[in-house]
MMTF fields as JSON, N, C-alpha, C and O atoms, coordinates in Angstrom:
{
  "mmtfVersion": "1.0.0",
  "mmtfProducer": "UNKNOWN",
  "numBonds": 255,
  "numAtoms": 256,
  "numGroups": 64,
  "numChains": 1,
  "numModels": 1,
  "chainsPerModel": [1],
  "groupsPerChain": [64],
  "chainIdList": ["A"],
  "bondAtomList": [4, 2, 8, 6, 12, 10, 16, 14, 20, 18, 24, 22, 28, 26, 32, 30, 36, 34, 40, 38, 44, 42, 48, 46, 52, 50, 56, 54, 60, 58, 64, 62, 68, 66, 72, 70, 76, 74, 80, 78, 84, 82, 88, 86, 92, 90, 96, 94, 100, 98, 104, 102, 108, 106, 112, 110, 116, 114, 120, 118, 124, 122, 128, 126, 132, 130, 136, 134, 140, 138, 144, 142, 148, 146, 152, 150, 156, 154, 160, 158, 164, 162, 168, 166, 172, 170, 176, 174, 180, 178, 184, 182, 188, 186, 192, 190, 196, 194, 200, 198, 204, 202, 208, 206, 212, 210, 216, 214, 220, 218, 224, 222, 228, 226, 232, 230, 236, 234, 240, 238, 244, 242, 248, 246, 252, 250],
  "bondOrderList": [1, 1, 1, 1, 1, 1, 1, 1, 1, 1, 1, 1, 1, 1, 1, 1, 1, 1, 1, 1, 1, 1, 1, 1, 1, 1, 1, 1, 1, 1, 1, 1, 1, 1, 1, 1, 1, 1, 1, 1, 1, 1, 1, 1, 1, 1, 1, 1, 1, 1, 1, 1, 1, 1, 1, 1, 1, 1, 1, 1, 1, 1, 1],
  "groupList": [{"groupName": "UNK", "atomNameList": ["N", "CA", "C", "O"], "elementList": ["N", "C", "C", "O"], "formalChargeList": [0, 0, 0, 0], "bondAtomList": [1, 0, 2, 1, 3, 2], "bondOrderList": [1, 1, 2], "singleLetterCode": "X", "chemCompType": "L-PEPTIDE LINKING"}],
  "groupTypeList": [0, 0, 0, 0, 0, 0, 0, 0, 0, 0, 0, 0, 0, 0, 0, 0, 0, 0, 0, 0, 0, 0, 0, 0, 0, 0, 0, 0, 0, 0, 0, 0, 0, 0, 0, 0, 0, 0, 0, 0, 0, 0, 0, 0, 0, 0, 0, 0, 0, 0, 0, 0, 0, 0, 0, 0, 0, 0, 0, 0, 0, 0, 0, 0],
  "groupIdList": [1, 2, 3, 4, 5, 6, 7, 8, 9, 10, 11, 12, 13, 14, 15, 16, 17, 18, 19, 20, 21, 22, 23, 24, 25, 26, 27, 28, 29, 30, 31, 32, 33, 34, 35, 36, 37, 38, 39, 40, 41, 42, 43, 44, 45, 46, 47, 48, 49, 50, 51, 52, 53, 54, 55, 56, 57, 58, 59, 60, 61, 62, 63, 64],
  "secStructList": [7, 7, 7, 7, 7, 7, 7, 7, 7, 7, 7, 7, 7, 7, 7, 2, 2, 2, 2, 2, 2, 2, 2, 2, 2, 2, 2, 2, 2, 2, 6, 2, 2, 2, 2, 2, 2, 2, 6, 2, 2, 2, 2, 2, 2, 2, 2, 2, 2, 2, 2, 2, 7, 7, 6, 2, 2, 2, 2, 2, 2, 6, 7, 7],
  "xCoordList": [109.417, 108.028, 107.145, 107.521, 106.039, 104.878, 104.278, 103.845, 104.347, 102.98, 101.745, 101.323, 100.971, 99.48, 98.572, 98.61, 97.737, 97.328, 95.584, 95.467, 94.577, 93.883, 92.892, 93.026, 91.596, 90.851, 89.174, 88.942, 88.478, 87.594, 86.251, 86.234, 84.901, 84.12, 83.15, 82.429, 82.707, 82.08, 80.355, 79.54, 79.915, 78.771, 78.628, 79.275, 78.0, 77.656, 75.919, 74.784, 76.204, 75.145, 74.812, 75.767, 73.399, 72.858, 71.261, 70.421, 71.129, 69.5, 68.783, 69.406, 67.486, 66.235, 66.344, 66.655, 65.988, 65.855, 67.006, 66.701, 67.94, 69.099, 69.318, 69.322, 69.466, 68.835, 67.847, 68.031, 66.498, 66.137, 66.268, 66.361, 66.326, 67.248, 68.471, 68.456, 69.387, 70.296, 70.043, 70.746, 68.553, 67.755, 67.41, 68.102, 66.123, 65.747, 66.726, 66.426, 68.116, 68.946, 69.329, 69.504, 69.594, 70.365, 68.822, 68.716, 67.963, 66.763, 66.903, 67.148, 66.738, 66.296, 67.717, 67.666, 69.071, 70.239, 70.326, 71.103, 69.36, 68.978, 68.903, 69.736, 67.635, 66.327, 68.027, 68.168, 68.557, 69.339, 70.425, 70.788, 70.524, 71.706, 70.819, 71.521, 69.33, 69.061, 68.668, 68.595, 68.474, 67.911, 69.254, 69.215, 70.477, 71.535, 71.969, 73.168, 71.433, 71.948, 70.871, 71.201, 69.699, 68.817, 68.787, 68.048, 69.765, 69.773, 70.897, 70.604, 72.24, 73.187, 72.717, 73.274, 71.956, 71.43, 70.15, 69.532, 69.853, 68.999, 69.959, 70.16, 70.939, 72.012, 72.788, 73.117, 72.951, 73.777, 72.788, 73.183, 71.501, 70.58, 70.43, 70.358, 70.306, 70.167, 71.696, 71.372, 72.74, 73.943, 73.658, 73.587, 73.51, 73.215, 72.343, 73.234, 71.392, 70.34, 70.837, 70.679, 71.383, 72.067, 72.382, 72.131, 73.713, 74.787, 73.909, 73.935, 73.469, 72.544, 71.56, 71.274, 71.149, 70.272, 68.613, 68.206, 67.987, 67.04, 65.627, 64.771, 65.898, 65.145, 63.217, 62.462, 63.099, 61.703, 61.14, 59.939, 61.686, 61.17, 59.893, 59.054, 60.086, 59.175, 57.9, 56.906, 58.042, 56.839, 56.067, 54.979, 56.887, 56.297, 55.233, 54.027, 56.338, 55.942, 54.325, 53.277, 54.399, 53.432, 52.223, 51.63, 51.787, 51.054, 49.897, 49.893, 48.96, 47.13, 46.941, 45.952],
  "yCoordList": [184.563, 184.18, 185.375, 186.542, 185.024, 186.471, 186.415, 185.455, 187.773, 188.118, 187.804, 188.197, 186.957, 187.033, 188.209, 188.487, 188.842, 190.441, 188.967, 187.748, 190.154, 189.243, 190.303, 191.522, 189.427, 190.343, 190.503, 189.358, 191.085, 190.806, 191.719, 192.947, 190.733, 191.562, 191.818, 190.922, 193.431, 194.081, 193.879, 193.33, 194.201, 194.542, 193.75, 194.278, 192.693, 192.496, 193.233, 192.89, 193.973, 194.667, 193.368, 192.868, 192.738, 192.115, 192.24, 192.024, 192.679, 192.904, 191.727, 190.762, 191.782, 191.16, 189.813, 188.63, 190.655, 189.533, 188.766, 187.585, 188.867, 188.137, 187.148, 185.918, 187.806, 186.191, 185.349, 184.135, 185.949, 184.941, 184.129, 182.974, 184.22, 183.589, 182.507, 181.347, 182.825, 182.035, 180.806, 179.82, 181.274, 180.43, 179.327, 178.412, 179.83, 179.015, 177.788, 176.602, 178.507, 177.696, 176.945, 175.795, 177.025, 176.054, 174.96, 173.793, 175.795, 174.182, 173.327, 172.144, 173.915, 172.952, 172.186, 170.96, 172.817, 171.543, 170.574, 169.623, 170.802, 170.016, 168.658, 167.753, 168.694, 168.287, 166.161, 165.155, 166.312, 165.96, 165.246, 164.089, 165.812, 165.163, 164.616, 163.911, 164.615, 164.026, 162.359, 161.303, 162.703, 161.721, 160.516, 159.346, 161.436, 160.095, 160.184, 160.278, 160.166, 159.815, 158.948, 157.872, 159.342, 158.417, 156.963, 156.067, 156.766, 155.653, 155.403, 154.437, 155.747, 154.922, 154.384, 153.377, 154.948, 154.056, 153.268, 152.792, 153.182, 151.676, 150.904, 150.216, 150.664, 150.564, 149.573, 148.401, 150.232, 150.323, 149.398, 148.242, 149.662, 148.676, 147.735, 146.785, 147.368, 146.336, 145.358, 144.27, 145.457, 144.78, 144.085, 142.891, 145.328, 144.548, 143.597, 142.77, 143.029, 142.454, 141.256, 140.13, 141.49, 140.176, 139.586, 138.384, 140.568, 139.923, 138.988, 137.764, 139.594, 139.262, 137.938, 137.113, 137.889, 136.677, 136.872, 138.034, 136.156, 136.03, 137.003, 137.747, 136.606, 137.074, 137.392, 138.245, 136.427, 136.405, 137.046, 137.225, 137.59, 138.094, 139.602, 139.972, 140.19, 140.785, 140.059, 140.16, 139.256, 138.734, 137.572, 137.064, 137.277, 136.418, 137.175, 136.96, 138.914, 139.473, 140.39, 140.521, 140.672, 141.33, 140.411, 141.033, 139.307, 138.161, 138.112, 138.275, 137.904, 138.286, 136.598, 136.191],
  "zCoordList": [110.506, 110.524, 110.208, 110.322, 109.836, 109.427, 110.73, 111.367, 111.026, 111.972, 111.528, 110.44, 112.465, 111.875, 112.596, 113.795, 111.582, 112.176, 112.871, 112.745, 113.586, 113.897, 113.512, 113.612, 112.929, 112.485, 113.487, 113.875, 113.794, 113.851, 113.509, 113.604, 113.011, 112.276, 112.734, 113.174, 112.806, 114.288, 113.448, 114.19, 112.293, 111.561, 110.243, 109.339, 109.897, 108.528, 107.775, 108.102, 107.043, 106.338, 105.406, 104.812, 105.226, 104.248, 104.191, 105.065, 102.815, 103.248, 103.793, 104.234, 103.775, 104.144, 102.837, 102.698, 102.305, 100.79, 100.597, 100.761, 100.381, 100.199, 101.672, 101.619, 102.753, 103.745, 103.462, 103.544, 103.038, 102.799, 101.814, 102.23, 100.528, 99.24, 99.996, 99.583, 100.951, 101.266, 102.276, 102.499, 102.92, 103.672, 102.239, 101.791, 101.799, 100.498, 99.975, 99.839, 99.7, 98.798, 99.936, 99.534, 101.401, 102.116, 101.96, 101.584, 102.356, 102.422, 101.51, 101.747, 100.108, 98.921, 99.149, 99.041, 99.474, 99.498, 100.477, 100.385, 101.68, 102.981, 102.049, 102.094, 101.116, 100.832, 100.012, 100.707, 99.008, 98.495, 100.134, 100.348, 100.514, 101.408, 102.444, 103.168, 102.941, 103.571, 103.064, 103.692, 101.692, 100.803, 100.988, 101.371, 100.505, 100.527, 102.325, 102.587, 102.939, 103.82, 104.506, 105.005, 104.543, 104.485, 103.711, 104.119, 102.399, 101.813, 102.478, 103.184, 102.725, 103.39, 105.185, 105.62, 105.857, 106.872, 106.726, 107.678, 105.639, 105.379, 105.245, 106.246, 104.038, 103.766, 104.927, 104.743, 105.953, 107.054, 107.501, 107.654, 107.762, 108.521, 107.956, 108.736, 106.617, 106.11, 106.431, 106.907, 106.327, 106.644, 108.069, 108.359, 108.914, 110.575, 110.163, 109.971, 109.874, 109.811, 109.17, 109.642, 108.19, 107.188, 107.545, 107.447, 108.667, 109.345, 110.851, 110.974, 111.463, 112.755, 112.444, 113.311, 111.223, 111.057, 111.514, 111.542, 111.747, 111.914, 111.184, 111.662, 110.063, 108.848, 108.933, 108.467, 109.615, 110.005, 110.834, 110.629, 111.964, 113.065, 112.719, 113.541, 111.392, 111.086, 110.886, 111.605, 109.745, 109.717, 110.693, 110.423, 111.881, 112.8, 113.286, 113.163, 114.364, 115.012, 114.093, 114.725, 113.28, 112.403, 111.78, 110.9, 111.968, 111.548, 112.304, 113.524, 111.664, 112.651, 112.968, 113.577]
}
């Protein structure tokens, strides 16, 4: 069998600027995956609803 050595890492040096750049790029990829995930639980909500029946209850409850 191999020995596994174990490593551990005491200091990462990264400037200022380059965190923030890696901030930037994680947001703008937030921005995309919230989108499809936001469409698969409409998605998701819309099925319950199909399945559950009672189609009207919006527009009963919402009616002046």
């Amino acid at each position: 069998m191999i020995d596994a050595q174990r490593i551990v890492i005491v200091d990462l040096r990264i400037s200022f600027f380059r965190l923030v750049v890696l901030f930037i790029k994680a947001a703008l990829a937030v921005i995309p995956a919230a989108i499809v995930v936001g469409f698969l639980l409409m998605v998701a909500t819309a099925l319950v609803a199909a399945i559950l029946g009672d189609h009207g209850f919006v527009m009963r409850h919402w009616t002046f």
